[in-house]
C-alpha positions as a Markdown table, in Angstrom:
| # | Residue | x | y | z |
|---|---|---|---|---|
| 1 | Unk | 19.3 | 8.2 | 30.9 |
| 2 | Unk | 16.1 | 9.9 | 30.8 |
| 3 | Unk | 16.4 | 11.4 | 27.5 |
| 4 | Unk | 17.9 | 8.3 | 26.0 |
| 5 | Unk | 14.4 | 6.6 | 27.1 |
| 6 | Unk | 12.4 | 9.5 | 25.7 |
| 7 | Unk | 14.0 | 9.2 | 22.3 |
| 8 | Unk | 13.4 | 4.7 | 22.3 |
| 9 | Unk | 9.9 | 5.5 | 23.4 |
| 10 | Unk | 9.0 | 8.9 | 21.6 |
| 11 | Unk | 7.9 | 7.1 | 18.0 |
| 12 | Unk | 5.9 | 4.6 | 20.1 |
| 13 | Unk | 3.7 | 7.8 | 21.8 |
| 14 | Unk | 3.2 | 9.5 | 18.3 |
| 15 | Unk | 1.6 | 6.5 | 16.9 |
| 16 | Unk | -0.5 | 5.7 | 20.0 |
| 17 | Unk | 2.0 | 2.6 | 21.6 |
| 18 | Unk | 0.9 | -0.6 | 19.9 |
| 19 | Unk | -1.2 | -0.9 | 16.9 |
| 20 | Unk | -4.8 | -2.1 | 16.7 |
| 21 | Unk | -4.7 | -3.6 | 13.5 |
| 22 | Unk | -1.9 | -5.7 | 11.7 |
| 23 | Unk | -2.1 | -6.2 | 8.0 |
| 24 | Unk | 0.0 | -8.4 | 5.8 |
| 25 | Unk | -0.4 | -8.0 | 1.9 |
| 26 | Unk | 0.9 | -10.3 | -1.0 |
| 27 | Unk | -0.2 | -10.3 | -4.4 |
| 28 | Unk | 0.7 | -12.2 | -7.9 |
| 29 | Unk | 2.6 | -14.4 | -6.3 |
| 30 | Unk | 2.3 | -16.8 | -9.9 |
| 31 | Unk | 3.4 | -19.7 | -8.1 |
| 32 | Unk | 6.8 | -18.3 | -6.4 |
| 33 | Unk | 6.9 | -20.5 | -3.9 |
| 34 | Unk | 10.3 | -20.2 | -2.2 |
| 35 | Unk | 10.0 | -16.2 | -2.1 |
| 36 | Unk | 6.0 | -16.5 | -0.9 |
| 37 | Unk | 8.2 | -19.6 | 1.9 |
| 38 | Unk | 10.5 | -16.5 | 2.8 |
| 39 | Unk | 8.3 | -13.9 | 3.1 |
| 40 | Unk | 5.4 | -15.4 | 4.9 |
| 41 | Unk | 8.0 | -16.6 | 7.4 |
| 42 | Unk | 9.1 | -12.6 | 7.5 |
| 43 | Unk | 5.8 | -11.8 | 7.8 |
| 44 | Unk | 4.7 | -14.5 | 10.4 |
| 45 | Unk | 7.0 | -13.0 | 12.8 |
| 46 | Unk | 4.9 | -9.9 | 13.1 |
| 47 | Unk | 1.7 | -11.5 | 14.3 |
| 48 | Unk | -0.5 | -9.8 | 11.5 |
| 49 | Unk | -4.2 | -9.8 | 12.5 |
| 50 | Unk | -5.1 | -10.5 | 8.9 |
| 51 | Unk | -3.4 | -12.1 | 5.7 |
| 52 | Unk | -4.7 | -10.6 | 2.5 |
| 53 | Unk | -3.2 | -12.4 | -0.9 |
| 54 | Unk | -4.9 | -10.2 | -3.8 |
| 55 | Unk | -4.7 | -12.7 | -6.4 |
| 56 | Unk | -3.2 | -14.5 | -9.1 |
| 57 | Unk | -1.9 | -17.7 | -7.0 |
| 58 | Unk | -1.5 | -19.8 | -9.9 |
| 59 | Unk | 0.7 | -19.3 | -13.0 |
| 60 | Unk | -1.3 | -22.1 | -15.2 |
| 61 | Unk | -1.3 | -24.8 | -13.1 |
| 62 | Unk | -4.6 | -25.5 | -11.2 |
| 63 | Unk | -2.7 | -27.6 | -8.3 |
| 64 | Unk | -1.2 | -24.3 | -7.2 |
| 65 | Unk | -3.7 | -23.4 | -4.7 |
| 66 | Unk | -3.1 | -27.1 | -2.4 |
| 67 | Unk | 0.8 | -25.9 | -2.2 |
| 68 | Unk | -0.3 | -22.5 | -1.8 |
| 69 | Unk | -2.5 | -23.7 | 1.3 |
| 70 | Unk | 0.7 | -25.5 | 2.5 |
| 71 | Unk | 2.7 | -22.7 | 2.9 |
| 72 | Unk | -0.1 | -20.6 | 4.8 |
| 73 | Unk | -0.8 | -23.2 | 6.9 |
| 74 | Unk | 3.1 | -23.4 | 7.8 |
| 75 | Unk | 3.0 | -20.4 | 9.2 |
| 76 | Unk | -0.1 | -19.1 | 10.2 |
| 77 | Unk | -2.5 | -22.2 | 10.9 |
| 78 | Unk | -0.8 | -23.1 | 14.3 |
| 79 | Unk | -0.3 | -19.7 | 15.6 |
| 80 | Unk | -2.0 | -19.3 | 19.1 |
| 81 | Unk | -4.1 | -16.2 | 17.7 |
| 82 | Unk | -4.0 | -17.4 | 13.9 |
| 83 | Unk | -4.6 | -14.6 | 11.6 |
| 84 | Unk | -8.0 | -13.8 | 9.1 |
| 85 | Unk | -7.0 | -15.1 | 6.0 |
| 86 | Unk | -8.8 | -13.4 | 2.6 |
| 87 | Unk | -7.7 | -14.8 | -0.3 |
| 88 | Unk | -9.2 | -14.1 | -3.6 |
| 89 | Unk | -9.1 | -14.5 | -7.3 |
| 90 | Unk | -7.2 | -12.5 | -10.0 |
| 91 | Unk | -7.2 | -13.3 | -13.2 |
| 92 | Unk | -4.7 | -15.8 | -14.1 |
| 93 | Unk | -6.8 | -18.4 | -11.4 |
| 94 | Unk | -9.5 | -18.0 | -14.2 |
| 95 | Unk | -7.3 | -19.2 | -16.6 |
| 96 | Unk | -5.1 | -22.0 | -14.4 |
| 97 | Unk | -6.5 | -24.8 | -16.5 |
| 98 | Unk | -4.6 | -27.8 | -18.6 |
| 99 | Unk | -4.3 | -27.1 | -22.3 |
| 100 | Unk | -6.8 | -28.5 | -24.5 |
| 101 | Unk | -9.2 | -28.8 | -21.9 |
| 102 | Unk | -12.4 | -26.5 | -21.5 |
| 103 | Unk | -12.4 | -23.3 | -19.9 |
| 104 | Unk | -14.0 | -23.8 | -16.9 |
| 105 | Unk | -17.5 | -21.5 | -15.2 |
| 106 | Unk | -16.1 | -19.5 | -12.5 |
| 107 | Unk | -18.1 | -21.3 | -10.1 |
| 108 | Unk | -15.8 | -23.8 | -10.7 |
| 109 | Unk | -13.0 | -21.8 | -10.9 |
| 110 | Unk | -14.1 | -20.7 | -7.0 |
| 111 | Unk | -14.4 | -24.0 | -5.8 |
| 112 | Unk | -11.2 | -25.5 | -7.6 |
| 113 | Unk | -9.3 | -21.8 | -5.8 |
| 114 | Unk | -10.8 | -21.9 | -2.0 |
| 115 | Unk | -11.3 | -25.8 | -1.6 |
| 116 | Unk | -8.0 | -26.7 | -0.7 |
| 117 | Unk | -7.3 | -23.9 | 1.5 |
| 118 | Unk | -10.1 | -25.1 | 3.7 |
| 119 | Unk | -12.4 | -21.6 | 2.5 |
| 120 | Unk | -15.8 | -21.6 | 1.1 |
| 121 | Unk | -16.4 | -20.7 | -2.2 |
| 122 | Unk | -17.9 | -17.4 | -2.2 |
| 123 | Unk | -16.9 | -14.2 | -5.0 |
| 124 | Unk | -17.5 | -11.9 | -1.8 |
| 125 | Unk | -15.8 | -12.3 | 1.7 |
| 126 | Unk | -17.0 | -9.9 | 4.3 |
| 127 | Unk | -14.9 | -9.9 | 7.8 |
| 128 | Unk | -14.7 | -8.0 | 10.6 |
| 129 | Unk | -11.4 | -7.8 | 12.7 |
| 130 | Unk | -11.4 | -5.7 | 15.9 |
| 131 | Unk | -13.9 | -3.7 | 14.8 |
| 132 | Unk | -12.7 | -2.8 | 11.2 |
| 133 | Unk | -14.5 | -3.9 | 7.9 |
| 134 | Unk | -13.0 | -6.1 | 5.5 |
| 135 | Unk | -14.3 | -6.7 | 2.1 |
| 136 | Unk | -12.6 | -9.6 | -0.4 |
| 137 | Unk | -14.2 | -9.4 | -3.7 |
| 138 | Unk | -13.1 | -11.6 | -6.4 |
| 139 | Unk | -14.6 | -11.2 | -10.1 |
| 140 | Unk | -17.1 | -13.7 | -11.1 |
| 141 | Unk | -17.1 | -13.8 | -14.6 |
| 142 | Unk | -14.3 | -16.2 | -16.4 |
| 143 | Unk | -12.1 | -13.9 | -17.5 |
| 144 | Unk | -11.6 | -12.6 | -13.9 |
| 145 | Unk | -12.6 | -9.1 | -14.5 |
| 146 | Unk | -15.9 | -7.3 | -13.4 |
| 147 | Unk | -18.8 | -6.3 | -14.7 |
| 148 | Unk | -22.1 | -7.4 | -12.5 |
| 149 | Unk | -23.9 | -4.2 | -11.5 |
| 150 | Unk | -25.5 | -6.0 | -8.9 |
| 151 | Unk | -22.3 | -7.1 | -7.5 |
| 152 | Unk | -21.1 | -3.4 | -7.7 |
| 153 | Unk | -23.9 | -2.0 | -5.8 |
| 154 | Unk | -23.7 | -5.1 | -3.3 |
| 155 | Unk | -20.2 | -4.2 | -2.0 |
| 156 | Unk | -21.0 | 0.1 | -2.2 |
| 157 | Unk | -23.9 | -0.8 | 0.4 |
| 158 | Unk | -21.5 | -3.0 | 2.3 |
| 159 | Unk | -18.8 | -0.3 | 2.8 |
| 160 | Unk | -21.7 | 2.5 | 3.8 |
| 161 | Unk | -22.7 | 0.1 | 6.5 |
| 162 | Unk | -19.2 | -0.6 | 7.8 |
| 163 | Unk | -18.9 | 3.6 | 7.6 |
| 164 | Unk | -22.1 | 3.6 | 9.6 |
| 165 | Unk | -21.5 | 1.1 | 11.9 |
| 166 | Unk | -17.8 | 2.1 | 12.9 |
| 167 | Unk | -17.4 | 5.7 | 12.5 |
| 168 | Unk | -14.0 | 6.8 | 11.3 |
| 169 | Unk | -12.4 | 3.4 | 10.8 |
| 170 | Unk | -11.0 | 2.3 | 7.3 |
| 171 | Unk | -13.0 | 0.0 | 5.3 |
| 172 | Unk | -10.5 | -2.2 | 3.4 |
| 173 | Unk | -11.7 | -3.7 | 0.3 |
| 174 | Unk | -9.4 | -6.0 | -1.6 |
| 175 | Unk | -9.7 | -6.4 | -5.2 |
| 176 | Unk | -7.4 | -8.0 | -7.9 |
| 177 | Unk | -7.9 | -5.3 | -10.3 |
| 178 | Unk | -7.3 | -1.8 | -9.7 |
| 179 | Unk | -10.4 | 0.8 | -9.5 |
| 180 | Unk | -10.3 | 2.9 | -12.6 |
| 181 | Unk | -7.8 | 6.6 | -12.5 |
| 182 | Unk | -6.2 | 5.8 | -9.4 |
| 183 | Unk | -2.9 | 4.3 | -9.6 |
| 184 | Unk | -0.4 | 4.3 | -12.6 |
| 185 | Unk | -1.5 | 2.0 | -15.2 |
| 186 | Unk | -5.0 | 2.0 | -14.1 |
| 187 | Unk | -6.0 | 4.7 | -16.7 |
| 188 | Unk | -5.2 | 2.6 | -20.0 |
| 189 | Unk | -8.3 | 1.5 | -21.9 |
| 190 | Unk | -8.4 | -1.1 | -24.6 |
| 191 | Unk | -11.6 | 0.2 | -26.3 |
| 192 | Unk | -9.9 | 3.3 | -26.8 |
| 193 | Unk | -6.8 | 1.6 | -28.3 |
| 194 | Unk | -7.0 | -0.7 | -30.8 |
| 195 | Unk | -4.9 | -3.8 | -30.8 |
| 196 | Unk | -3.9 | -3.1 | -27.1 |
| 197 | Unk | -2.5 | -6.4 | -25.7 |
| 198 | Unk | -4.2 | -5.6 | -22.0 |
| 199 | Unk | -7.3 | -3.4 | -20.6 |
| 200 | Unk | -6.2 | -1.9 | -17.0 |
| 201 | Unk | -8.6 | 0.5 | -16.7 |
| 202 | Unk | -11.8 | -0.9 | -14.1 |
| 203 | Unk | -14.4 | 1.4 | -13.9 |
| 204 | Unk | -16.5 | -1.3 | -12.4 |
| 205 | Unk | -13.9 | -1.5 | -9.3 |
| 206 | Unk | -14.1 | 2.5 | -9.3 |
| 207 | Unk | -17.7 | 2.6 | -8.7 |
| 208 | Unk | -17.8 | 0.5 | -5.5 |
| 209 | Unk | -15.9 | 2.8 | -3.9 |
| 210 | Unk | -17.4 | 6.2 | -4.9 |
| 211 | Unk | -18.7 | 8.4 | -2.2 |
| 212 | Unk | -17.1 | 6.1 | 0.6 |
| 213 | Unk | -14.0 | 7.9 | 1.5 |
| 214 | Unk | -13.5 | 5.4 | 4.7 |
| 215 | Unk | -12.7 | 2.8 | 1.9 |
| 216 | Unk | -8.9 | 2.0 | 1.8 |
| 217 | Unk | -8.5 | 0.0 | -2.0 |
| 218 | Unk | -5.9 | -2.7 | -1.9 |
| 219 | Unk | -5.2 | -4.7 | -5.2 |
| 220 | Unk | -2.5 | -6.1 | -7.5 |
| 221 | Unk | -2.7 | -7.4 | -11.1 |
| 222 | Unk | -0.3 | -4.3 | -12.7 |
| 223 | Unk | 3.4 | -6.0 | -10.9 |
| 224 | Unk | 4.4 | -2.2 | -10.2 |
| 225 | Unk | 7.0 | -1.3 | -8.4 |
| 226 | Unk | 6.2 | -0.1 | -5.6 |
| 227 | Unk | 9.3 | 2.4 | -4.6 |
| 228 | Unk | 7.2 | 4.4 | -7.1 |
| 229 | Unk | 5.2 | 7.0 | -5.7 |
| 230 | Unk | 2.2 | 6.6 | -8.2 |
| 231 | Unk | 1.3 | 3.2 | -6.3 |
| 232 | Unk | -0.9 | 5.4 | -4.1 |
| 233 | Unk | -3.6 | 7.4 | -4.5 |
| 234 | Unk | -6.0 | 9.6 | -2.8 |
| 235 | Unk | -9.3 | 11.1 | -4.1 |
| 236 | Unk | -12.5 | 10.6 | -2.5 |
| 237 | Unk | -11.2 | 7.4 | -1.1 |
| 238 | Unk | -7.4 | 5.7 | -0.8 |
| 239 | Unk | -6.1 | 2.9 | -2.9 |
| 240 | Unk | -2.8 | 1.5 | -2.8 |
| 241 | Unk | -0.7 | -1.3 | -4.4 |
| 242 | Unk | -0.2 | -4.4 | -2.4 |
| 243 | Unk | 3.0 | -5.8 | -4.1 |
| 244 | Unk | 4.1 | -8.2 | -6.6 |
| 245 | Unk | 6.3 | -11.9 | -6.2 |
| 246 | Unk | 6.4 | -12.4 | -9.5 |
| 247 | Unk | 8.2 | -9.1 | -11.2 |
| 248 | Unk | 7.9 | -6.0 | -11.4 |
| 249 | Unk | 7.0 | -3.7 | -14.8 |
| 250 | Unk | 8.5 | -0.3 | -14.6 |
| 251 | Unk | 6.2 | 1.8 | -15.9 |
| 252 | Unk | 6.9 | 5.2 | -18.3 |
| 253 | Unk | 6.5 | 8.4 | -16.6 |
| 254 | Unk | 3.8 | 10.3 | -17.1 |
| 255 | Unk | 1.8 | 11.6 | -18.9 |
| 256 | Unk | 2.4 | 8.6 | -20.8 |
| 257 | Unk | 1.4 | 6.2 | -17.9 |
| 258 | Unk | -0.8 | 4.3 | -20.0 |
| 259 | Unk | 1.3 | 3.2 | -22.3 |
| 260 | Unk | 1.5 | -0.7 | -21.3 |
| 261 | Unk | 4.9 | -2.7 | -21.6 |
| 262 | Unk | 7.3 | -0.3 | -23.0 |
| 263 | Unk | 9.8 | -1.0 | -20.2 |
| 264 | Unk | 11.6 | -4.3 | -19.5 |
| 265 | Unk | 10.6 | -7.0 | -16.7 |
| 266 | Unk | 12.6 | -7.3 | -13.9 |
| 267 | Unk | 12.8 | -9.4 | -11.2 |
| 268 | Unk | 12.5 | -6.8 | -8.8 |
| 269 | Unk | 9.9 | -8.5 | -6.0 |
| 270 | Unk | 7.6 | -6.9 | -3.0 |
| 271 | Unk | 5.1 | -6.7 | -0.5 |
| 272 | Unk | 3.3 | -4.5 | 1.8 |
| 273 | Unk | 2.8 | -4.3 | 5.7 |
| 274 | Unk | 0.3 | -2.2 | 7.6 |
| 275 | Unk | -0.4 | -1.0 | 10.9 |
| 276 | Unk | -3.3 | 0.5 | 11.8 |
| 277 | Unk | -3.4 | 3.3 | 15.3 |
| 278 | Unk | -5.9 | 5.6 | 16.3 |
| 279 | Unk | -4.9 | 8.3 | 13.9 |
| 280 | Unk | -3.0 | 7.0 | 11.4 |
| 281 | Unk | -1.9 | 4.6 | 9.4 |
| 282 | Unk | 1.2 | 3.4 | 8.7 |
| 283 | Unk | 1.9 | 1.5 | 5.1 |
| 284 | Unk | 5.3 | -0.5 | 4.9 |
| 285 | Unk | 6.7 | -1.4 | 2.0 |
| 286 | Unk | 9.4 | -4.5 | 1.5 |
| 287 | Unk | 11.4 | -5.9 | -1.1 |
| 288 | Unk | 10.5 | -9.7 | -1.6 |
| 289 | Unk | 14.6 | -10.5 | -1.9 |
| 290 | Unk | 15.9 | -9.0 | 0.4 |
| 291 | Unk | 13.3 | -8.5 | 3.2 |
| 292 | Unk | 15.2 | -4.6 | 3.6 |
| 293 | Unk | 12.0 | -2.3 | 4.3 |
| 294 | Unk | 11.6 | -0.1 | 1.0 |
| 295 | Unk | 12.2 | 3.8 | 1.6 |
| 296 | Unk | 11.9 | 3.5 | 5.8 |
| 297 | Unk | 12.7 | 7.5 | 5.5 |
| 298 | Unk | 9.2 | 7.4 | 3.0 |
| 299 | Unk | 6.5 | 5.4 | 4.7 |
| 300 | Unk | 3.0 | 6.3 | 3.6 |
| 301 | Unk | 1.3 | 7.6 | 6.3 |
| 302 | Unk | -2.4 | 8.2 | 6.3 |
| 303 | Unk | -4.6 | 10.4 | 8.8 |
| 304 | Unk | -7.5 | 9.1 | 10.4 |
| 305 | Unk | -10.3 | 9.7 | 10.3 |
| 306 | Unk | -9.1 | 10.0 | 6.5 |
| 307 | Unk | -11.4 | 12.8 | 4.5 |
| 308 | Unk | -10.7 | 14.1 | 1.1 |
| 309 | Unk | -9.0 | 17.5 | 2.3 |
| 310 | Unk | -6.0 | 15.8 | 4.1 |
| 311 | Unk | -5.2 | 13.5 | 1.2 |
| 312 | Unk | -1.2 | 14.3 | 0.7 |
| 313 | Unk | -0.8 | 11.6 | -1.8 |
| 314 | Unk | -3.2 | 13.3 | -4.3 |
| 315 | Unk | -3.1 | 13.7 | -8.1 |
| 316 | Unk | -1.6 | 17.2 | -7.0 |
| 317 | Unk | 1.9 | 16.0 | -6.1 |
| 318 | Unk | 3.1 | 16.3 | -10.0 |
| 319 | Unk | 3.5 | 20.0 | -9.6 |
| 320 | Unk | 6.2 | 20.3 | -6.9 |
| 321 | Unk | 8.1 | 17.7 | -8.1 |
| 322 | Unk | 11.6 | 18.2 | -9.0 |
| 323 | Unk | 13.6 | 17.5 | -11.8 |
| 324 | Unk | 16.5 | 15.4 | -12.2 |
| 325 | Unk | 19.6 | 16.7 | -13.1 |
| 326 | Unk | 22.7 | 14.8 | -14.0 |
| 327 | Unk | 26.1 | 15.7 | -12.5 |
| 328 | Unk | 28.5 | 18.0 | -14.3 |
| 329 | Unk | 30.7 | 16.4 | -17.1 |
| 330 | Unk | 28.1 | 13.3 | -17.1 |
| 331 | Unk | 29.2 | 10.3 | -19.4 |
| 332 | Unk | 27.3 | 7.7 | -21.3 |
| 333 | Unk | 27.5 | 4.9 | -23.7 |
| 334 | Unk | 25.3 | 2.1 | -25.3 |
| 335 | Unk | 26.7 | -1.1 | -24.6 |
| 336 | Unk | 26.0 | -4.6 | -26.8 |
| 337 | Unk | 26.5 | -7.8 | -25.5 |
| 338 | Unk | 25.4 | -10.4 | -27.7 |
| 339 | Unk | 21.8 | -9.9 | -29.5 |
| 340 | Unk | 21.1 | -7.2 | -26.0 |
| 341 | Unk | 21.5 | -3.6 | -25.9 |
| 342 | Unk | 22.7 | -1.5 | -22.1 |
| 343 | Unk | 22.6 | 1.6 | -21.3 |
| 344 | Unk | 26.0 | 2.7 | -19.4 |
| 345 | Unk | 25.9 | 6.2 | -18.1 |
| 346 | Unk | 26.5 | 8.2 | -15.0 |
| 347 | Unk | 23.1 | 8.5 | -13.3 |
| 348 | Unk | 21.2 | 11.4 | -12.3 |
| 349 | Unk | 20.5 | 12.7 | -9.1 |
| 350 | Unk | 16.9 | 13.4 | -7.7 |
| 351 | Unk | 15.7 | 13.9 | -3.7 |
| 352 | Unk | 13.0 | 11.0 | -4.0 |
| 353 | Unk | 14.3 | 9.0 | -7.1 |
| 354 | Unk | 15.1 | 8.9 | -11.2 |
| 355 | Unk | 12.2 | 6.9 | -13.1 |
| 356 | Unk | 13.3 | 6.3 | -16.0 |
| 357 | Unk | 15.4 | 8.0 | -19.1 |
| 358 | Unk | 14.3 | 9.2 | -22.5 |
| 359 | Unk | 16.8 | 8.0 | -25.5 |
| 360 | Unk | 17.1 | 9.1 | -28.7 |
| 361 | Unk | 19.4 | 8.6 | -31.2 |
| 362 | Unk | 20.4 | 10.4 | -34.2 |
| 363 | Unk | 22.4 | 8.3 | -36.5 |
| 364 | Unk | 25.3 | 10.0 | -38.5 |
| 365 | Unk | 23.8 | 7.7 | -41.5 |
| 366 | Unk | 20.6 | 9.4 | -42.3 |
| 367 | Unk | 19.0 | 6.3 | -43.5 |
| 368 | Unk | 18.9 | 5.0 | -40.3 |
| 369 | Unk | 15.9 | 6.4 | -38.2 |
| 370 | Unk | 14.5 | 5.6 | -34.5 |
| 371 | Unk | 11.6 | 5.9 | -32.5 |
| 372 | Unk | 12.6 | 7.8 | -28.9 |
| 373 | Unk | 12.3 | 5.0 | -26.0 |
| 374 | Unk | 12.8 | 4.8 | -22.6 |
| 375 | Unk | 15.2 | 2.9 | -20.1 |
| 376 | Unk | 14.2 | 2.0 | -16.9 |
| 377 | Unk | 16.2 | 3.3 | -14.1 |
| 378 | Unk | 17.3 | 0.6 | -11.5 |
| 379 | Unk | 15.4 | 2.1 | -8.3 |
| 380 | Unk | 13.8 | -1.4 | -7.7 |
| 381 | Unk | 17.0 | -3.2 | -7.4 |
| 382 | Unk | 18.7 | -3.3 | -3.7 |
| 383 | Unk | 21.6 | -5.3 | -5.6 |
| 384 | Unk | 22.6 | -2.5 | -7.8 |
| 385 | Unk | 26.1 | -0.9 | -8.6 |
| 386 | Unk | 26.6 | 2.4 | -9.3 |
| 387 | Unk | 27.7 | 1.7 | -12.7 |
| 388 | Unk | 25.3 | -0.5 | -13.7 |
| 389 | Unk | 24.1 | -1.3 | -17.2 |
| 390 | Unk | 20.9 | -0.3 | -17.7 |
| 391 | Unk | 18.9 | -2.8 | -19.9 |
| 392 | Unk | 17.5 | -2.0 | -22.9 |
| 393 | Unk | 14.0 | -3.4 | -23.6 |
| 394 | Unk | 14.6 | -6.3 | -25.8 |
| 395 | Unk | 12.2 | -5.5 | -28.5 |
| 396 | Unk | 14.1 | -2.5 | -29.6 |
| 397 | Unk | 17.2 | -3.7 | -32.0 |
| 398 | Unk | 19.8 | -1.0 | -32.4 |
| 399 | Unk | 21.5 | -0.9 | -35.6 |
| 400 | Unk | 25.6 | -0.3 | -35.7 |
| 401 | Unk | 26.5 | 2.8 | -36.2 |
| 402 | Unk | 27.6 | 6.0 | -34.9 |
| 403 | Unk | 26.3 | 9.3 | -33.9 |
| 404 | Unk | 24.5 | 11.6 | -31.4 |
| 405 | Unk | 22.2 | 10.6 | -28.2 |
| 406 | Unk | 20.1 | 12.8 | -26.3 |
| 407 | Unk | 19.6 | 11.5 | -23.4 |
| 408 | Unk | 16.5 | 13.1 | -20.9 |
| 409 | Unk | 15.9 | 12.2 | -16.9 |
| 410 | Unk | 12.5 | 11.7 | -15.9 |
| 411 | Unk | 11.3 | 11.9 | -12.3 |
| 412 | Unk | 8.1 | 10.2 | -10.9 |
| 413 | Unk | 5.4 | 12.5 | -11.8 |
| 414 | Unk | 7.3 | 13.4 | -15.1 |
| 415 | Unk | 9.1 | 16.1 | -14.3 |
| 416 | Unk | 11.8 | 16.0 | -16.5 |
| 417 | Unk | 15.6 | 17.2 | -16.3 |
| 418 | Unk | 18.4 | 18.9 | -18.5 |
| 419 | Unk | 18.8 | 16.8 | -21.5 |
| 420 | Unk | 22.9 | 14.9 | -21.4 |
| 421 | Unk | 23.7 | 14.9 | -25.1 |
| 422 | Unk | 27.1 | 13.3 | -26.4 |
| 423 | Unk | 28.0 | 11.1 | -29.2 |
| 424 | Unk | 27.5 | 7.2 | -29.2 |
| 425 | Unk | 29.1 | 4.1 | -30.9 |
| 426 | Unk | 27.2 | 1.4 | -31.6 |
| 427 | Unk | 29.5 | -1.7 | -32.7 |
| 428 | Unk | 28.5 | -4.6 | -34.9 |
| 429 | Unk | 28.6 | -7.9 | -33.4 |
C-alpha cells in the first residue's frame, strides 16, 4: 500500500505538489468557433490563471470578436476565480474589414478588436499574475506587423523591470508574430526573396527580447504543427509556439525551413497548456480534435531559474538526431484519384518521428522532367491508418507515365535516411 501511494504521489513531489501558475494558450483561431466552443470548455476545466489568445480571431469578418467574447465569457466570465484574459491582435484583425470599404487606422482596428470583449484598447497589455509578468503586445501599424522602435524599446525596459522586480521568474510576452531565428519558419525574409508571397522573419519582435533571458516568447501566425520539435527554441531567451485552430502547415525540413508553402494544409488543429512550479516548467501540448495530449512521453520541460547554459531545446539538437530508416523490403506507389496525386508507401521508422519525404521521379520518357518535392508525413493526424495515402501538394501535377522514384526520409532537424528507390506507374485518368 505504501509503495502504491509513493508511486500516485511521486510526480506531484518532483514538480513541487501543485503549480503556481496556470496558462492556457490559443492562437489563429480564424473564426473556428465550434473547435475554440470545445476546447475552451477542455480548457475551463483546468482553472487556468490566465487565458492568452495570440491573435488572428477574425477570418475577414469584423463581427468576429462579439462571438468571440461569447464563447470566453461562457466559460470563464462566471468562474469564481475568473482567469486574466490577454487577447491581442495578429494580422488578419488588421485586415477583418468588408470589401470595398477603406482600410481602417489600427486605432480603429483596436477599438473595433477589444470593445466587445469588454477590454480597453491598448497595443500593449501589461499584467501581473501571482507575481509573474505578463506582456500582450499587439502591432500597431495596419498591416499588423512591427516596426515602432519606440514600442521595441518600451516592452525591453518592461521585461528588465519584471527580471528586476521578481528574480528568477519567467516573463511571458505574447506576440502574434514570431521574434526573428527562433522557431521554424521564422527565418524566411521577403527582402531577400523576390516575389515571396509572405515575410516571417521579425527582427523587430527579436529585439524586445534580447539580453532578457527570463523572457518566455509565446506567439502564433506560422499554423505549425506543433508535434514538431522546431516549435521551441532556446537561445538567450525561450520562445515557443502557442497552437493553431485553424490548420496546420507542415513545414520542409531543414535546412530548407524557410522555404514557405511547399507542403499541403491540413486540418491538423492545437493548442498549448502550461504549468508553472518552482523549478520548472511544464509545456503541454493538445490536439484541437481530439483533446488527446500531444507526445505525453515528450513534454517540454524547462528549468527555472532558466539561463542560457541549461537550454536543452537549443539550435544544437540537429546534430544527434537520428535518421529514419524504412523497414526491409519497403513498398511504394503514387496513387491518382481524380485531378489529386497520394503517396502510398510503407513508412519509415524514427524514435521521435518522420517529417516529411523527398520524391523524385525519373520518368522512362526522357522528355518528361521534374522538380524533387516533398510529402508531408502524417505525424499531426491522431486519425491516421497505417496505410494511409499521403497527399500530394496540389500544385504539383504529375504526368502519366512510368519509371523510377527515389524516395528519401527526413527527420525533424533534417537528418535524412537511406533512400527507398523502386519503379512507379503513374496512370492517365
Amino acid at each position: 500500500m505504501r509503495t502504491l501511494l509513493f508511486l500516485l504521489l511521486f510526480p506531484l513531489v518532483l514538480c513541487g505538489a501543485e503549480p503556481r501558475l496556470k496558462i492556457a494558450v490559443v492562437s489563429d483561431i480564424h473564426e473556428k468557433w465550434n473547435d475554440l466552443e470545445r476546447v475552451f470548455a477542455f480548457l475551463a476545466k483546468k482553472n487556468p490563471d490566465v487565458v492568452l489568445s495570440g491573435g488572428d480571431i477574425a477570418n475577414g469578418n469584423p463581427a468576429s470578436y462579439k462571438k468571440y467574447g461569447e464563447i470566453y465569457n461562457r466559460h470563464f466570465a462566471k468562474k469564481k476565480n475568473p482567469p486574466v484574459h490577454i487577447p491581442i491582435l495578429g494580422n488578419h484583425d488588421y485586415l477583418a474589414y468588408p470589401k470595398g470599404t477603406k482600410r481602417p487606422t489600427a486605432q480603429e482596428s483596436m477599438k473595433r478588436f477589444f470593445a466587445p470583449m469588454g477590454l480597453p484598447s491598448n497595443w500593449l497589455q501589461h499584467y501581473k499574475v501571482k507575481g509573474y509578468t505578463f506582456i500582450g503586445v499587439s502591432a500597431t501599424d495596419d498591416k499588423g506587423e512591427h516596426s515602432n522602435k519606440d514600442e521595441i524599446k518600451k516592452v525591453s525596459d518592461l521585461i528588465g523591470r519584471a527580471e528586476k522586480d521578481s528574480p528568477g521568474k519567467p516573463v511571458f510576452v505574447l506576440t502574434h508574430l514570431t521574434p526573428a531565428f527562433t522557431l521554424v519558419r521564422s527565418d524566411f525574409n521577403k527582402i531577400k526573396s523576390p516575389g515571396a508571397r509572405y515575410y516571417w522573419r521579425v527582427d523587430h519582435i527579436r529585439q524586445m527580447l534580447e539580453n532578457h533571458p527570463q523572457a518566455v516568447s509565446i506567439s502564433g501566425h506560422t499554423h505549425l504543427a506543433i508535434e514538431d520539435e522546431r516549435t521551441i527554441w532556446q537561445g538567450e531567451f525561450t520562445a515557443i509556439h502557442g497552437g493553431v485552430l485553424r490548420w496546420v502547415t507542415p513545414q520542409k525540413p531543414a535546412p530548407e525551413s524557410g522555404l514557405v508553402d511547399t507542403l499541403d494544409r491540413f486540418k491538423g488543429r492545437n493548442f498549448v497548456y502550461i504549468e508553472v512550479f518552482k523549478k520548472e516548467m511544464i509545456i503541454y501540448r493538445f490536439d484541437a480534435n481530439t483533446l488527446r495530449e500531444i507526445k505525453p512521453g515528450k513534454r517540454w520541460r524547462i528549468t527555472l531559474p532558466y539561463t542560457p547554459e541549461k537550454a536543452i531545446y537549443t539550435d544544437q539538437r540537429s546534430k544527434n538526431e537520428a535518421a529514419p530508416q524504412f523497414p526491409a523490403g519497403a513498398k511504394a506507389k503514387i496513387i491518382r484519384d481524380g485531378k489529386n496525386f497520394y503517396l502510398q508507401l510503407d513508412r519509415a521508422k524514427h524514435p521521435d518521428m518522420v517529417l516529411a519525404y523527398k520524391v523524385k521521379l525519373t520518368y522512362d520518357d526522357k522528355k518528361i522532367s521534374l522538380p524533387e518535392f516533398f510529402v508531408s508525413s502524417d505525424y499531426f493526424l491522431y486519425d491516421k491508418q497505417p496505410d494511409r495515402a499521403l497527399n500530394i501538394n496540389e500544385k504539383i501535377k504529375l504526368p502519366a507515365g512510368t519509371g523510377t522514384m527515389e524516395i528519401t526520409p527526413f527527420a525533424t532537424f533534417g537528418k535524412a535516411g537511406k533512400t527507398l528507390v523502386t519503379k512507379f506507374n503513374i496512370p492517365k485518368k
